[in-house]
N, C-alpha and C positions, 0 to 999 in steps of 0.2 A: 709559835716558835719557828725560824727561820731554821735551812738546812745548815747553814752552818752553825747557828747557835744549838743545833741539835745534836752534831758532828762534833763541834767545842765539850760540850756534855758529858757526850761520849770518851772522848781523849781521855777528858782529866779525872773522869771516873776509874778508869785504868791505870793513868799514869799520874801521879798527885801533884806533881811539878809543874805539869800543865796548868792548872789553877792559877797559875802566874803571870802566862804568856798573856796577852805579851810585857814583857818586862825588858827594864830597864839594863844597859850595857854591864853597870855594877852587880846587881842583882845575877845575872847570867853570869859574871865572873864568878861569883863567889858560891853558886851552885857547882859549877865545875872546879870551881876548889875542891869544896864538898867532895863530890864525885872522887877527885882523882885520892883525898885525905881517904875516903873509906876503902879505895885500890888499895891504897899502901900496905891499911891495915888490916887487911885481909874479911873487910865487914860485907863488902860488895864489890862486885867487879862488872862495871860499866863502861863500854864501848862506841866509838863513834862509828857511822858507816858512811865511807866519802864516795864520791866520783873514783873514775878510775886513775882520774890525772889528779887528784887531793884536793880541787879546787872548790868543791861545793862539798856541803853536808847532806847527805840524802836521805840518815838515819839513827839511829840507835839501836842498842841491844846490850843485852847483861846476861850473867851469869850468877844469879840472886840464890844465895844461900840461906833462904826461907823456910826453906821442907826441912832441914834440920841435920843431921847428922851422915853423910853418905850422898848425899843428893843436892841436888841445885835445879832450879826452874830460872831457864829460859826466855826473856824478856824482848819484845821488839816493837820497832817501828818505824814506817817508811814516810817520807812527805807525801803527800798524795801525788804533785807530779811525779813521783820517780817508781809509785807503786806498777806493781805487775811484770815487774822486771827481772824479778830471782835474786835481789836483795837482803830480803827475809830469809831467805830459804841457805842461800849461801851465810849468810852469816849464824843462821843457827846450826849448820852442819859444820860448820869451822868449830862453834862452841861445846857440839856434840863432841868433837873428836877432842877437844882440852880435855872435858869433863868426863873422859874414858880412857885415854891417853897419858894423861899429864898429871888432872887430880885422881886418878883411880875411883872415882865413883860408881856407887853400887846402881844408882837408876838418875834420868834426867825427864823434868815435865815439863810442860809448855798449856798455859791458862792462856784459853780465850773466848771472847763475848759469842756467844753463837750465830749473833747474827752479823757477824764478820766471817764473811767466807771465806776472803784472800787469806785471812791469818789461819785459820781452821785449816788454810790447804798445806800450810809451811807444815805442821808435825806429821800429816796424813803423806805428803810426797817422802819426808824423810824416815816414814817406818815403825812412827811411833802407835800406840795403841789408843782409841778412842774410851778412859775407863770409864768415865761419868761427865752427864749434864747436870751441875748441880745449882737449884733453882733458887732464888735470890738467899744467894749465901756466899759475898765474898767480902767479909770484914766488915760487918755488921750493915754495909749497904746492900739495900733489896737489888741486885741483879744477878743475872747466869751467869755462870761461867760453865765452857769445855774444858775437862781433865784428861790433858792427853801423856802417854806416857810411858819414854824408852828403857828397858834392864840394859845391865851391861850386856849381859847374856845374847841380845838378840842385836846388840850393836854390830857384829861382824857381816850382818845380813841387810844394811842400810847402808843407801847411797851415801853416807857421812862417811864414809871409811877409806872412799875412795877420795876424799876433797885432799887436796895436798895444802899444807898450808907450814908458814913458819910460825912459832912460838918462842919465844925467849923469856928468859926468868930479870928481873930488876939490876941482876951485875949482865945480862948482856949472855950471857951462857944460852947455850939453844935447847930448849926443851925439844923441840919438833921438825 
């Protein structure tokens, strides 16, 4: 197995949309249909993360309402050229402050492979709690996951508080 066939593996194990890549211009339209239909309707809220001047895509991230009632897990990912930049980290401290701010959320967590360090370092810089490695157990495929994971309670005490950032709701009104 090649390094990037092993890195490929890796991606779409995590991310199931991956499976696809590469795919066709249609195909990528109509996922981002997807995408932006389950925004609408409140199923998931997925994120692009661009350059600073809008011209390239550098990432993603969401705000997956998975955990259930109170909570939302934090989803991301950078290209690999554009990793190690503060990307991840800024974008999930922007989504820390919706999901304590905005949605009044009671806790936010952030799942990752452990032998991802760059990812493993975005919840640990922003304050979150390391609760569990939990050994091939995520959705019935045998791999790790890290369970990282912020209360509202201790959010006032994490660099996310200080991110300034704008929000606005779908008529344009500004949450933030």
């Amino acid at each position: 197995m090649t390094a990037i066939t092993a890195s490929l593996d890796h991606l779409r194990a995590w991310m199931p949309w991956a499976h696809h890549e590469p795919e066709s211009i249609e195909a990528k339209t109509q996922r981002l249909r997807d995408f932006h239909a389950d925004f609408e309707q409140g199923r998931d809220f997925i994120y692009g993360i661009f350059s600073p001047d809008e011209s390239q895509v550098l990432g993603g991230t969401g705000l997956h309402p998975r955990l259930g009632e109170g909570a939302r897990e934090i989803g991301y990912w950078i290209h690999a050229d554009h990793a190690g930049q503060g990307y991840a980290t800024e974008a999930a401290a922007a989504l820390i402050k919706v999901a304590f701010e905005v949605e009044n959320l009671r806790r936010v967590e952030i799942h990752c492979d452990p032998n991802n360090s760059r990812s493993a370092a975005v919840p640990r810089r922003l304050g979150f709690t390391h609760e569990a490695t939990l050994q091939q157990s995520v959705d019935g495929t045998p791999r790790d996951v890290m369970i990282w994971r912020l209360l509202r309670e201790n959010y006032d005490r994490t660099p996310a508080i200080a991110i300034e950032i704008e929000a606005f709701d779908a008529l344009g009104q500004r949450l933030l």
